[in-house]
C-alpha positions as a printed Julia matrix, in Angstrom:
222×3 Matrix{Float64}:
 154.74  -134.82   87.53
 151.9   -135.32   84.88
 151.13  -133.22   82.33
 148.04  -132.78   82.33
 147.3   -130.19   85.56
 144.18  -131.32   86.98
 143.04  -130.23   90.72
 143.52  -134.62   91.11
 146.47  -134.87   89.86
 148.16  -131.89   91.86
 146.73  -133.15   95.13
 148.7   -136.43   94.3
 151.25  -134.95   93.82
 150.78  -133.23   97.19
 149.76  -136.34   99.01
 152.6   -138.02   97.93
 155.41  -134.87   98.72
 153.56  -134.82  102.18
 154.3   -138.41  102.59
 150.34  -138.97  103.25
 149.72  -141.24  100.26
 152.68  -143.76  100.33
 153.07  -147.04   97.78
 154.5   -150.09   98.86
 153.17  -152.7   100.75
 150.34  -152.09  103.65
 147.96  -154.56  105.06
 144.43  -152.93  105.23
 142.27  -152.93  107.93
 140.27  -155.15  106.16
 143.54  -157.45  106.21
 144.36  -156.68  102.26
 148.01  -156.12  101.1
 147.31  -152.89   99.77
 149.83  -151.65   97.35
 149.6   -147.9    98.27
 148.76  -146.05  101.76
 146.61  -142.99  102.58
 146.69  -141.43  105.87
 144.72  -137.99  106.05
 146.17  -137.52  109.54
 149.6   -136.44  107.9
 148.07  -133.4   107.19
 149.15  -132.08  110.02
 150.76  -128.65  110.11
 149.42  -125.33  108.72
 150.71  -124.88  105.1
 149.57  -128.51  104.28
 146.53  -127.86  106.34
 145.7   -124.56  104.23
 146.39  -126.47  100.83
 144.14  -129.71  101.85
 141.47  -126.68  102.3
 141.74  -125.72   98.94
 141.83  -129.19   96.97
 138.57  -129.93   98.73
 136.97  -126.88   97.93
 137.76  -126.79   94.51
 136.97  -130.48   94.22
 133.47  -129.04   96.03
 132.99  -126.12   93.03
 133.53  -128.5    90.23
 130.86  -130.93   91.23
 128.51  -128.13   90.99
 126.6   -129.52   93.94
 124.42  -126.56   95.48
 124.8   -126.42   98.97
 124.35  -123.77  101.91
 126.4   -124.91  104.53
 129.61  -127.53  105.34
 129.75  -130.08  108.44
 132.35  -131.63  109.65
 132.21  -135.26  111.8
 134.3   -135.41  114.79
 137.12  -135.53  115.23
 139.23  -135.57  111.33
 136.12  -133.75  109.79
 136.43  -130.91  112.22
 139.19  -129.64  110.65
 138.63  -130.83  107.43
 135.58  -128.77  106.95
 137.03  -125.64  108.91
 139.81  -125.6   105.86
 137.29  -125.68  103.21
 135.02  -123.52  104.85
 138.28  -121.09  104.95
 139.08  -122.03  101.14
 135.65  -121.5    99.98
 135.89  -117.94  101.77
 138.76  -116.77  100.03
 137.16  -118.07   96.62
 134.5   -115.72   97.8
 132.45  -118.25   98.8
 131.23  -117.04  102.6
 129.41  -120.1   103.55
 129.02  -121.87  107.67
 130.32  -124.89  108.94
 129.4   -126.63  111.95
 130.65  -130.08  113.64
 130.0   -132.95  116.25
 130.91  -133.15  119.46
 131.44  -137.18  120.97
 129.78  -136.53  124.02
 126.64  -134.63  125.28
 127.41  -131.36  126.92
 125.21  -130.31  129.36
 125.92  -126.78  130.26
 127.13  -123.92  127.33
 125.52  -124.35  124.13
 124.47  -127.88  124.81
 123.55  -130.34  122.74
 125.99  -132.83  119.99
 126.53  -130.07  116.84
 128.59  -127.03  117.46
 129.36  -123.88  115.13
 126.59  -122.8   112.89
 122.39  -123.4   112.99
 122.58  -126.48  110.7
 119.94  -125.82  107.69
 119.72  -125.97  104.35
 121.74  -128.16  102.32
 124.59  -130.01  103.9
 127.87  -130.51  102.89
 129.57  -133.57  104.63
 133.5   -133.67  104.76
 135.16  -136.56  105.71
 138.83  -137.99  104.91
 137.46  -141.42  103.34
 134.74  -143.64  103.88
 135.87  -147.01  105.48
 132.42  -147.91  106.62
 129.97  -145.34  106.44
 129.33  -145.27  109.84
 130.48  -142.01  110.23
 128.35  -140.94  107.34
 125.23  -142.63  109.13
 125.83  -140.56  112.16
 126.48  -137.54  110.45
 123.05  -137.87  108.4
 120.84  -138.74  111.15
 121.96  -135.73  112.78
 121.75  -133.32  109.57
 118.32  -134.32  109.09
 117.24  -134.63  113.08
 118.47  -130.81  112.74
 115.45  -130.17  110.08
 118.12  -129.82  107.47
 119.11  -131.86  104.62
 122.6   -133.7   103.51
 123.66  -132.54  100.15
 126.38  -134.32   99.52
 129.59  -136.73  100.93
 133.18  -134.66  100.43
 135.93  -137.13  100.87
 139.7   -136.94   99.97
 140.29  -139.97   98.33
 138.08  -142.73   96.74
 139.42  -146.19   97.09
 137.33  -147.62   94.62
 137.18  -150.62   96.37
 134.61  -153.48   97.24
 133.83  -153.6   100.98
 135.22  -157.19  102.11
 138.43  -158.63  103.32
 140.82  -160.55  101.47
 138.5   -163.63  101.07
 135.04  -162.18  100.76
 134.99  -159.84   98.37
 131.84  -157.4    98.28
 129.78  -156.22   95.12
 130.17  -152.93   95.77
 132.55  -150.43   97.7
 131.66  -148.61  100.94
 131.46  -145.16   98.36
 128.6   -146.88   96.24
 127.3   -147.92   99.76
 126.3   -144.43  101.21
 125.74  -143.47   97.84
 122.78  -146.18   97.5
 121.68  -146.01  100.51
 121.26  -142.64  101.61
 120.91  -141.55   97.91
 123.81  -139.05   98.53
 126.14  -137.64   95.9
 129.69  -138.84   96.87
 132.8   -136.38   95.84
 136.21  -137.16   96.24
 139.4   -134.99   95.41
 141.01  -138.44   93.52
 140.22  -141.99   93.75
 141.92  -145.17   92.5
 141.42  -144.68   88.5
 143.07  -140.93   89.1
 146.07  -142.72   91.56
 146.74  -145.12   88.04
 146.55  -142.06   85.7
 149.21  -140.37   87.52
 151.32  -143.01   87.96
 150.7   -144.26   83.92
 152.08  -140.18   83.0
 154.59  -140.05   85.67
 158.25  -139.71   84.63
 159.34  -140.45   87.98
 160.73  -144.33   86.95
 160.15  -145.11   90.88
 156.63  -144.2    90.74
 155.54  -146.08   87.28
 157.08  -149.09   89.22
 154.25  -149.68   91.78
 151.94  -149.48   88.45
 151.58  -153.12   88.09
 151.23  -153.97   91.83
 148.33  -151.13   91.82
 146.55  -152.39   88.54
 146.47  -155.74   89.96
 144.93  -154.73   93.2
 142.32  -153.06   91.08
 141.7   -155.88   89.37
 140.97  -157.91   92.38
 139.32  -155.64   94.43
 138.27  -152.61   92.54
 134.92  -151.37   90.98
């Protein structure tokens, strides 16, 4: 473990206990031999659930973003921002969340969002953004609502040009919404944080990946 205590370093830490963030050697959707792997989805039971809830909202409360409400996309955000939205709570922060359904309902409340009136300013809270899409969708309905998206909560930051393993992008799918929708990205780590931790680690296993990591940076990162 690092020395220095920071909310990113201790949720690497966490990632990597709760086998969620893994190093060796993955091939990326994108068809990249990644050296590292980060699955949000191993999240998955309540203590790790709980503590997720609080590295976002912290993460949220250090960006200093104003905001009046959280939103989750279907399906991973759903969760995602019902954690923060019970983080924030016991921080004394009392604010609403509300999420996406896939499909139309036509009886009950009706309608695609679910949970809270969306207004205000918009917190969006994803797991990572792989192609924005999900941010599109998200701010077409936060705005066809009559309210406005605030900012983009993600867990990690890959920090890496949008591509494959040929064609290489100029910027990553993070600078992408950011440009585009002109929307404030926050993540709880990204890729420079990832290489901090594993440049302080004492853990002789971990340092090891170091060069494999810098290298994909070098290649691929921004």
């Amino acid at each position: 473990m690092s020395s220095n205590n920071s909310n990113q370093d201790n949720f690497i830490h966490f990632a990597l206990e709760a086998k969620v963030l893994s190093f060796g050697e993955f091939k990326t959707k994108a068809g990249r031999l990644s050296p590292y792997f980060f699955n949000a989805g191993g999240f998955n039971d309540g203590a790790r659930l709980s503590a997720l809830g609080r590295y976002y909202a912290k993460a949220l409360q250090e960006s200093n973003i104003q905001f009046d409400m959280l939103y989750g996309p279907a399906y991973k955000g759903i969760t995602l921002a019902a954690a923060t939205a019970i983080a924030l709570a016991d921080n004394g922060i009392n604010v609403p969340y509300a999420y996406n359904r896939k499909e139309a309902k036509d009886h009950g409340e009706g309608g695609l969002l679910v949970g809270a009136p969306v207004k205000g300013k918009v917190v969006i809270i994803d797991d990572v953004i792989s192609a924005g899409t999900s941010v599109r969708e998200s701010v077409d309905l936060i705005r066809g609502a009559g309210a406005e998206p605030a900012a983009v909560l993600i867990a990690l930051d890959r920090m890496e040009r949008s591509g494959n393993a040929i064609e290489i992008g100029d910027k990553s799918a993070v600078q992408a919404v950011e440009q585009e929708f002109g929307l404030p990205v926050i993540a709880i780590a990204n890729l420079a944080d990832l290489m901090s931790f594993l440049t302080s680690s004492s853990d002789a296993q971990l340092t090891n990946y170091l060069p494999a990591v810098k290298a994909y940076r070098e290649k691929y990162g921004i």
